[in-house]
N, C-alpha and C positions, 0 to 999 in steps of 0.2 A: 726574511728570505727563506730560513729553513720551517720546514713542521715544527711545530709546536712542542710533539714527540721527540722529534730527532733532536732538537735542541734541548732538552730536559736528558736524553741519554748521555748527549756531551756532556753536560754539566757532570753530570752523574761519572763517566769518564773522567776528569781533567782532576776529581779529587782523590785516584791514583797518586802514589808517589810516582814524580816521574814524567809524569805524562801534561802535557802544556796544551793548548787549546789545537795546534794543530796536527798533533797525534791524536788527541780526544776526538776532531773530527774527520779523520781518515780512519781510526775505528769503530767511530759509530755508523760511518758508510759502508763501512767494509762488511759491519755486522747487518745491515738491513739489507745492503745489495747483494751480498755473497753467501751467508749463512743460510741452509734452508730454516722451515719454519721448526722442523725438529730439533737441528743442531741448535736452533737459539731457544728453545724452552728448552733443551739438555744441559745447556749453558748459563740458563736463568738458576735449574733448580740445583747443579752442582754448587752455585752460588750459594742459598737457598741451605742446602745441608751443610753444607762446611759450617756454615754460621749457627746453624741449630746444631749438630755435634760436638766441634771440636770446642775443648774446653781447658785451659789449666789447668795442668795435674794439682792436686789437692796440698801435696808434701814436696815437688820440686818448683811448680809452677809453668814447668815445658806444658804446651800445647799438644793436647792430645785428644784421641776421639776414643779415647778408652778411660776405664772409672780413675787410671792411675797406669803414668806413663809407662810403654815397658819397659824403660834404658832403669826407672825406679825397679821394677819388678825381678830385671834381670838376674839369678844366682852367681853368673861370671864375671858379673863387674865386680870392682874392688868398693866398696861404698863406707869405705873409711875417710876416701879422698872424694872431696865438692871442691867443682870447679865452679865459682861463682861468676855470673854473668848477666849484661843489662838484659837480654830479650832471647824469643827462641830462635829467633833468627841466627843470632851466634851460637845455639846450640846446635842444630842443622848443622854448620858451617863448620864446628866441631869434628863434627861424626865424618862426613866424607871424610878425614884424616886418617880413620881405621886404624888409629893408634892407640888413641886416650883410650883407657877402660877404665874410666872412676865414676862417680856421679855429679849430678849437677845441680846446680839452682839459679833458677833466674827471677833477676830484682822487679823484673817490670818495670826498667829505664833505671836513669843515673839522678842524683841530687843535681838538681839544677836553682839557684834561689831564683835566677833572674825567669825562671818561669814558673815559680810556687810550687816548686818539687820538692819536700825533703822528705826526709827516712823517713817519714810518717805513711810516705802516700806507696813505697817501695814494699816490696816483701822481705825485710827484715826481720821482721818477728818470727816469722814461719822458719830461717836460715839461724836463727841463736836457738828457737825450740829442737833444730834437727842436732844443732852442734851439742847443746843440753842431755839431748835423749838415747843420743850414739854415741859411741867410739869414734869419734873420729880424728885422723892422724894427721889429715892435710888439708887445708883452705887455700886454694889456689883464686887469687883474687885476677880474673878476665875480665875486668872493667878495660875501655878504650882508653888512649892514652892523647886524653883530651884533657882539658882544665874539669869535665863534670866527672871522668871515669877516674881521674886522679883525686878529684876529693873525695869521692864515693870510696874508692878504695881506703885513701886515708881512712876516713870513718870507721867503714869494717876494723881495721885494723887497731883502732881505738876498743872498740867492742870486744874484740877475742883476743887484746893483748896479756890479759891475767891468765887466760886460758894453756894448759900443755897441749899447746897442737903445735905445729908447724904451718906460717904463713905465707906463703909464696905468691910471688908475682909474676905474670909471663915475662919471659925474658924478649922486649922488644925489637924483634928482627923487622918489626912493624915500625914506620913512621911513626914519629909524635903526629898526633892529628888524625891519624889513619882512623880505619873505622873494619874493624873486625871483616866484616862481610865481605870486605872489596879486597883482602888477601888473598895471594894464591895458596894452594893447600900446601908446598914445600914450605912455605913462608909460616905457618900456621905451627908445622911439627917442628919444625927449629924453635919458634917461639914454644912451646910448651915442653920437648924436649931439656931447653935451653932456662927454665923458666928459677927467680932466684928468693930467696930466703927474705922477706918484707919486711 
């Protein structure tokens, strides 16, 4: 029924988070019927560079189009305290709060067995060499408070428990279950606000 084309962009669409076969195909219409032919090569190659730039930072792992993220780079942040977290999406989600000023590190997802995830396949190494090589006073452990973000945290906590730091955990204003992203930002600084001794 459809081109060849058009049904290869839906495809291409549908494995979006999100998106199910008939948003896949009311945007791929929307993109051929309505988009001129500039807007959709402005839209191909912003695609196109995001994926040739942007890159994990070297030393936190946030996503970044620079050699090394600035929130690392920053003078004013406090970077005695790592707020440890599964992805950068929860870093993002962080910042609009315009409260936190410490640093970060993200695991690149949670321990999961039932889908062949463990610490091996995480950025854990890179997160004991930074606790190793600084001062650092606090580990705030922002894993999701699911069965994968509560062993992951456990874990951590096994790791850095000979260590003199302080371990904290957000103090959950969030659902069990919840999922970082889908809090509102009041919800976010109470939890880190609020956040308790692990």
């Amino acid at each position: 029924m459809y081109p060849k084309s058009l049904k290869a962009l839906m495809a291409s669409l549908e494995k979006l988070p999100g998106i199910g076969e008939k948003t896949a195909e009311r945007l791929a219409l929307y993109i051929i019927s309505n988009l001129s032919s500039e807007d959709s090569l402005e839209f191909a190659n912003r695609i196109i560079e995001a994926k040739q730039v942007i890159k994990p930072c070297p030393i936190s792992h946030i996503l970044t189009d620079e050699e090394v993220s600035p929130i690392i780079k920053d003078p004013n942040r406090d970077h005695k305290i790592i707020m440890v977290l599964a992805d950068s999406k929860d870093v993002f989600m962080m910042e609009k709060m315009e409260t936190y000023n410490g640093s970060y590190h993200v695991l690149g997802g949670l321990i999961d067995f039932s889908r062949g995830i463990t610490d091996k396949e995480l950025n854990i190494d890179t997160l004991v060499k930074r606790v190793n090589e600084n001062e650092i006073n606090e580990l705030i452990i922002a894993t999701n408070a699911t069965v994968e973000g509560e062993l992951t945290a456990e874990y951590l906590k096994s790791l850095f428990s000979d260590k003199e730091i302080s371990l904290t955990r957000l103090a959950y204003g969030l659902p069990v279950g919840s999922d970082l992203r889908y809090a509102d930002v009041l919800t976010l600084i109470k939890a880190v606000e609020n956040r308790r001794k692990f």
